[in-house]
C-alpha positions as CSV (number, residue, x, y, z in Angstrom):
1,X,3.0,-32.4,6.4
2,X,2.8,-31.3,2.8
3,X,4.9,-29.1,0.8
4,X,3.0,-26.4,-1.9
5,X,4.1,-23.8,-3.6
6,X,4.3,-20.6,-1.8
7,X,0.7,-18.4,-3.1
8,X,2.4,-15.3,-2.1
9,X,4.4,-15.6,-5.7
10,X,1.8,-13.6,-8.4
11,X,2.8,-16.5,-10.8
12,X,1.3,-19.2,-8.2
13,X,-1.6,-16.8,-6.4
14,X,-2.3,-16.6,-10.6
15,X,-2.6,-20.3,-11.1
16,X,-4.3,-20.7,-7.9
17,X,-7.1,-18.4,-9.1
18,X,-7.5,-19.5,-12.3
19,X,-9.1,-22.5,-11.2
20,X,-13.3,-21.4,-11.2
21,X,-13.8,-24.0,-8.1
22,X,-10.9,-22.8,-6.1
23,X,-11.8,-19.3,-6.9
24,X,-15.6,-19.3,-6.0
25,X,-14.4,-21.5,-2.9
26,X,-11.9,-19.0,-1.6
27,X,-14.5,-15.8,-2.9
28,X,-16.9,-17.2,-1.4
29,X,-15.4,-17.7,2.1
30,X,-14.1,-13.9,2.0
31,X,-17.3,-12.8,1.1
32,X,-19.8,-14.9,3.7
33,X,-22.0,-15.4,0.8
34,X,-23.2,-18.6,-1.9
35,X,-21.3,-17.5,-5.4
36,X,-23.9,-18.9,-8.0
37,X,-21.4,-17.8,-10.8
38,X,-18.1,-16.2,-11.4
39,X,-16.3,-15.2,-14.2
40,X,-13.0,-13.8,-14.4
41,X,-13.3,-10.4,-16.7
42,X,-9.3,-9.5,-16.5
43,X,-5.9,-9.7,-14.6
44,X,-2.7,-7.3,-14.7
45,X,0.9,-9.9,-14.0
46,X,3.4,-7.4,-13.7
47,X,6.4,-8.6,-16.2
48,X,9.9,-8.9,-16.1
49,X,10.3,-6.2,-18.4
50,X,8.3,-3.6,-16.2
51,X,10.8,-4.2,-13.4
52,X,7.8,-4.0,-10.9
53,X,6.5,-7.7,-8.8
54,X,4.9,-5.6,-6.2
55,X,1.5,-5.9,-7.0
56,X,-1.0,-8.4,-8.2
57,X,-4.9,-7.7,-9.7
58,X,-7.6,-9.9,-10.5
59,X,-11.1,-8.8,-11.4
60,X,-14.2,-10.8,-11.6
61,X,-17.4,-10.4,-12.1
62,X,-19.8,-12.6,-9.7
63,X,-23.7,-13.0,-8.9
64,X,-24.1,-13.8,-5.6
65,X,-26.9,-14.7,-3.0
66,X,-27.8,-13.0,-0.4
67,X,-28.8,-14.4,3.2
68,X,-32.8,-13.2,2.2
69,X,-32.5,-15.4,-1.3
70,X,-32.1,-12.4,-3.5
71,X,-29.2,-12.3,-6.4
72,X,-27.3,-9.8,-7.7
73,X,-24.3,-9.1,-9.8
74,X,-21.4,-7.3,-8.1
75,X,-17.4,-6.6,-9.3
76,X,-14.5,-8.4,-7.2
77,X,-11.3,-6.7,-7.4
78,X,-9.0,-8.9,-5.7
79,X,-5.5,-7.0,-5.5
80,X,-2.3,-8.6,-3.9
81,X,1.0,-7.1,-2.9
82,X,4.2,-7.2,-0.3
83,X,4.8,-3.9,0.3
84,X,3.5,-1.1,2.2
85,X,3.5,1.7,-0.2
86,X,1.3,0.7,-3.4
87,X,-1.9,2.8,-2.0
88,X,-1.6,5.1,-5.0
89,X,-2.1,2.4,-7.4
90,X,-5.3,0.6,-5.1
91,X,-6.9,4.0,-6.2
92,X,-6.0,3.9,-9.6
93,X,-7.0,0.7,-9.8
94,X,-10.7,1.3,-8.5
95,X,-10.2,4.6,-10.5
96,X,-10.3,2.6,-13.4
97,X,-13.0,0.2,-12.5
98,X,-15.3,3.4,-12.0
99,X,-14.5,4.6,-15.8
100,X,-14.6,1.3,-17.4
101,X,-18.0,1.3,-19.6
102,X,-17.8,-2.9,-18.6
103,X,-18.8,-2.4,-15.2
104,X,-22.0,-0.6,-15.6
105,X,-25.1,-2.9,-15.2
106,X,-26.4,-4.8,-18.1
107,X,-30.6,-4.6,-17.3
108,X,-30.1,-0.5,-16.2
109,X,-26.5,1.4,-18.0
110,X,-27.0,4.3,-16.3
111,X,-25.4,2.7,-13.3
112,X,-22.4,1.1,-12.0
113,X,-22.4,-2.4,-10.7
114,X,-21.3,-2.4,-7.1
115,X,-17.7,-3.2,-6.4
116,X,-16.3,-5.5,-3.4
117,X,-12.0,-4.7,-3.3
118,X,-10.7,-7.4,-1.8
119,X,-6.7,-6.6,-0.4
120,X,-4.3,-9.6,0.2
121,X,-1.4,-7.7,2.0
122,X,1.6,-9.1,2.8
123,X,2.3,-6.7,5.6
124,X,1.0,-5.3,8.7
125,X,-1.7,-2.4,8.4
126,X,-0.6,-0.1,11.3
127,X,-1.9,-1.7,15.0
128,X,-4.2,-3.5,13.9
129,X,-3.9,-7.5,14.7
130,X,-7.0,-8.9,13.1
131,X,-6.2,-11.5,10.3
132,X,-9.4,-10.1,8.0
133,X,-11.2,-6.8,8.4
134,X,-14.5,-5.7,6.5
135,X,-15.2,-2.5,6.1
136,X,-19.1,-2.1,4.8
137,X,-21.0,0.8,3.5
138,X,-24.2,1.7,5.6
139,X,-26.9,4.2,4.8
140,X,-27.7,6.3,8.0
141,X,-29.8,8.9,8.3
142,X,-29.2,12.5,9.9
143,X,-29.5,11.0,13.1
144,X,-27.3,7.8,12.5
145,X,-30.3,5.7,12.3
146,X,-29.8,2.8,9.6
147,X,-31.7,3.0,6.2
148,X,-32.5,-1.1,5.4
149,X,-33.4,0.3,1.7
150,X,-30.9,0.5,-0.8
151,X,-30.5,2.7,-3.7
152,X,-28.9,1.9,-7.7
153,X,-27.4,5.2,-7.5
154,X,-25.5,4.9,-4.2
155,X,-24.5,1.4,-5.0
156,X,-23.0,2.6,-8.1
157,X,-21.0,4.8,-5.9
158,X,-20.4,3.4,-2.4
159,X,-17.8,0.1,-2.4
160,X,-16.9,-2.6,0.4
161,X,-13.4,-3.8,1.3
162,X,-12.0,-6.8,2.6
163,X,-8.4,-6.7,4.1
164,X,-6.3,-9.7,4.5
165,X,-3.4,-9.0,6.4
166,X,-0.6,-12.4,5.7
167,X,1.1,-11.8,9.1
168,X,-1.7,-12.4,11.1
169,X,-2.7,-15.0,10.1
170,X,-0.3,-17.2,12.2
171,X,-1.6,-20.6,12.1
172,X,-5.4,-20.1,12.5
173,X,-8.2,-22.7,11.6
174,X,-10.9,-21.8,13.4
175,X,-13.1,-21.4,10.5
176,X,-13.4,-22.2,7.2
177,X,-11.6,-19.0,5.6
178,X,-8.6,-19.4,8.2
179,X,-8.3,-23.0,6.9
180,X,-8.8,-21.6,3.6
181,X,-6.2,-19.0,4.0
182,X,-3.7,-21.2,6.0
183,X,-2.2,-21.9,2.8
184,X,-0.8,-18.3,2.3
185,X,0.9,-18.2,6.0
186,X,4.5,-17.9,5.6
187,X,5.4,-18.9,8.6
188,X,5.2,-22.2,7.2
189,X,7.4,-21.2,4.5
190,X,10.8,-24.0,4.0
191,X,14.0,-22.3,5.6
192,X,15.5,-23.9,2.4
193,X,13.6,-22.7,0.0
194,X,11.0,-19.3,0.2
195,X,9.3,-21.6,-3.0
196,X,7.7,-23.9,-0.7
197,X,5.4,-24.1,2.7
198,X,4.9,-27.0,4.8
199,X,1.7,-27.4,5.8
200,X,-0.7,-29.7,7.8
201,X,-3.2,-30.9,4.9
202,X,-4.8,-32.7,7.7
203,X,-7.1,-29.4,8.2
204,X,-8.8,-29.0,5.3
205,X,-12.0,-30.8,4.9
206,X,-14.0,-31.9,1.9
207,X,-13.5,-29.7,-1.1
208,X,-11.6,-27.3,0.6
209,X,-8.8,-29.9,0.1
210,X,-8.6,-28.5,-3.7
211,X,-7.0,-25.5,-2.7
212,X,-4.2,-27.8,-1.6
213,X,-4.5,-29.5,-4.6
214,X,-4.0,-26.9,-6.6
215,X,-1.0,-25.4,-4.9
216,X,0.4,-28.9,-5.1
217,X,0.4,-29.1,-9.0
218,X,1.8,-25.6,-9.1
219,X,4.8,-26.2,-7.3
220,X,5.7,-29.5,-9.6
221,X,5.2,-26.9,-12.7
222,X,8.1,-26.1,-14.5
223,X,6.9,-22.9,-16.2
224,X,5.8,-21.6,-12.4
225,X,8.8,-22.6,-10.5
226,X,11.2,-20.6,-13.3
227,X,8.5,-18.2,-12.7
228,X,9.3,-17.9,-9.1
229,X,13.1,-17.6,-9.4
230,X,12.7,-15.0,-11.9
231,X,10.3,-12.8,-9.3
232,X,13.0,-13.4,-7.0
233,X,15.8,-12.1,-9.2
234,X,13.5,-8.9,-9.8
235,X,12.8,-8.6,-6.6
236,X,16.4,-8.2,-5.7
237,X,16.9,-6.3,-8.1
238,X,14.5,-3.7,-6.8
239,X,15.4,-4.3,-3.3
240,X,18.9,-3.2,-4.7
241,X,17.3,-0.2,-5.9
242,X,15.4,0.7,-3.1
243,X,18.6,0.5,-0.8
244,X,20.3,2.5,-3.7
245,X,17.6,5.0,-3.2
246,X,17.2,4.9,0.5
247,X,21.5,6.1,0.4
248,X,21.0,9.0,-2.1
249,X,18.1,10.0,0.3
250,X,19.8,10.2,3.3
251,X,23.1,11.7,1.4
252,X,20.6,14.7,0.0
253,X,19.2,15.1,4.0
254,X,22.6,15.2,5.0
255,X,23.4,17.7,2.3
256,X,20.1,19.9,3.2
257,X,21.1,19.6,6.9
258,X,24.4,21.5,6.2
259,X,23.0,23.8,4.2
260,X,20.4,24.8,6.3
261,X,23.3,25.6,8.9
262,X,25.3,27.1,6.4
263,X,22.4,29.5,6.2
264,X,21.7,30.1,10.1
265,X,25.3,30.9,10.1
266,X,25.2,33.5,7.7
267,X,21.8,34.8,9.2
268,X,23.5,35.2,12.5
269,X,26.7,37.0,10.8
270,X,24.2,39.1,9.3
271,X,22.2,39.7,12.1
272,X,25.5,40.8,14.1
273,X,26.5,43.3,11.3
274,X,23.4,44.6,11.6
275,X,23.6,45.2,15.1
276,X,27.2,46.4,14.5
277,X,26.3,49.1,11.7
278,X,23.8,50.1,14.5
279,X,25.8,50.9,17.1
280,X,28.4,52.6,14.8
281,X,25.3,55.0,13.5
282,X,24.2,55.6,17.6
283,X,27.5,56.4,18.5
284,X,27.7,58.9,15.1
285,X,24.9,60.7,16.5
286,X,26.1,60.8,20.4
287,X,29.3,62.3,18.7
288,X,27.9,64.8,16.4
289,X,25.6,65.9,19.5
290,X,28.8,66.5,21.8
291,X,29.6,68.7,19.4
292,X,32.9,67.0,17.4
293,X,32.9,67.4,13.6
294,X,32.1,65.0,10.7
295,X,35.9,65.4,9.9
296,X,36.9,63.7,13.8
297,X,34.4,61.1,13.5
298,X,35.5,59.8,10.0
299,X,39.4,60.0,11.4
300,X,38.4,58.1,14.8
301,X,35.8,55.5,12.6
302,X,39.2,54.7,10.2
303,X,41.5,54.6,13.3
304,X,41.3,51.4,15.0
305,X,43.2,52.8,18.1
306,X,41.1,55.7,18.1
307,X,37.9,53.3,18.2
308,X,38.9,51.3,21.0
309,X,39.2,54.5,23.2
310,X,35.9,55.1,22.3
């Protein structure tokens, strides 16, 4: 067994990446296409002094063969994060990769070059089980039959996905991108120590080793092992704030709870004085019909005996 550092850190998934072989190797495996060349265009490392770890992006831009021989030049946005709730900012994020003049194509500006989204999640998407999921873009016609030609235009708009969800990973190395992405499983993670995973390097085969490699020099770093402790100090902290949050949430749905009974309760007390005032004006007319004066109704509406005989 081996011990590496843990790439679910954005200071070791960075230094992972950063490494042109390791990331065409791994790009290349999510992709199930030949990367002839790859270049990374920008990355966003949420610091210490945003308060946020959540979230991880990598961009590159990549030419890459397809299964007929042609090349073409496509954007990878590779995005990582633990939690369930950063949606919002995968759209920004696209958002901006749709505005950026830097991701139009060089031969033909007046279109976009096509963009692959690739999610590393370290949660569960809803039901589904499957380790990877690839959602594609298909051109159908009216009657759902498939159009083989493709279009600048539509490429410029339409994107493909790749999901990776951590959790379901769970020890799979059937292929070469579950041996590839073994090395983010955390159930391999040290009970000890969330730094490190011990893992079988036995599995990896030929250059795939390098990934291992890799992850091995990162977790002897200095800089990326203070890294790591200080994404876990953050981290608490905004689990601390979260909780904080969570309380003050469930205090103000406490608080709306009783208000909103305060207010049936009122609505029901008005509701009866209503019906009250309207049985004191019925029985007003049934009086003034049998004939008694305005005088005798006032006395007997003041009198509380008198009422009760009524």
């Amino acid at each position: 067994m081996t011990l590496i550092a843990n790439p679910i850190y954005d200071v070791v998934f960075k230094f992972l990446m950063e490494d042109e072989r390791v990331a065409k190797m791994l790009l290349s495996a999510l992709l199930k296409k030949e990367i002839v060349t790859l270049q990374m265009r920008q990355h966003e490392y949420t610091s210490v002094m945003q308060n946020r770890i959540s979230l991880f992006r990598m961009d590159f831009s990549a030419k890459i063969k397809e299964p007929d021989g042609d090349e073409h030049m496509v954007l990878i946005e590779l995005q990582k994060t633990w939690l369930a709730t950063e949606t919002l900012r995968f759209r920004q994020y696209l958002g901006t990769q749709y505005l950026s003049k830097t991701s139009m194509c060089e031969d033909d500006p007046r279109f976009g070059l096509p963009i692959i989204s690739i999610y590393i999640l370290g949660h569960l998407l809803g039901d589904l089980q499957e380790p990877v999921i690839y959602v594609r873009r298909r051109y159908l016609d009216y009657d759902d039959r498939v159009i083989e030609q493709k279009d600048p235009f539509i490429e410029s708009l339409m994107r493909d996905s790749i999901i990776v969800q951590i959790p379901c990973l769970k020890g799979r190395t059937r292929t070469r991108l579950e041996r590839l992405l073994n090395v983010f499983d955390q159930d391999y993670q040290m009970d000890e120590n969330e730094h490190l995973l011990d893992i079988n390097e036995d599995i990896f085969v030929g250059e795939e080793q390098l990934i291992v490699t890799r992850l091995l020099k990162a977790g002897v770093a200095p800089d990326v092992r203070r890294a790591m402790e200080v994404e876990d100090e953050i981290l608490s902290e905004i689990e601390a704030r979260d909780t904080l949050i969570m309380q003050k949430e469930q205090e103000i749905e406490k608080k709306f709870q009783e208000i909103e009974e305060q207010s049936q309760e009122i609505e029901q007390k008005a509701r009866e004085l209503r019906q009250r005032e309207e049985q004191v004006k019925n029985i007003t007319r049934m009086l003034k019909a049998s004939g008694m004066s305005e005088e005798k109704i006032l006395e007997m509406q003041a009198s509380p005996s008198d009422n009760k005989e009524i």
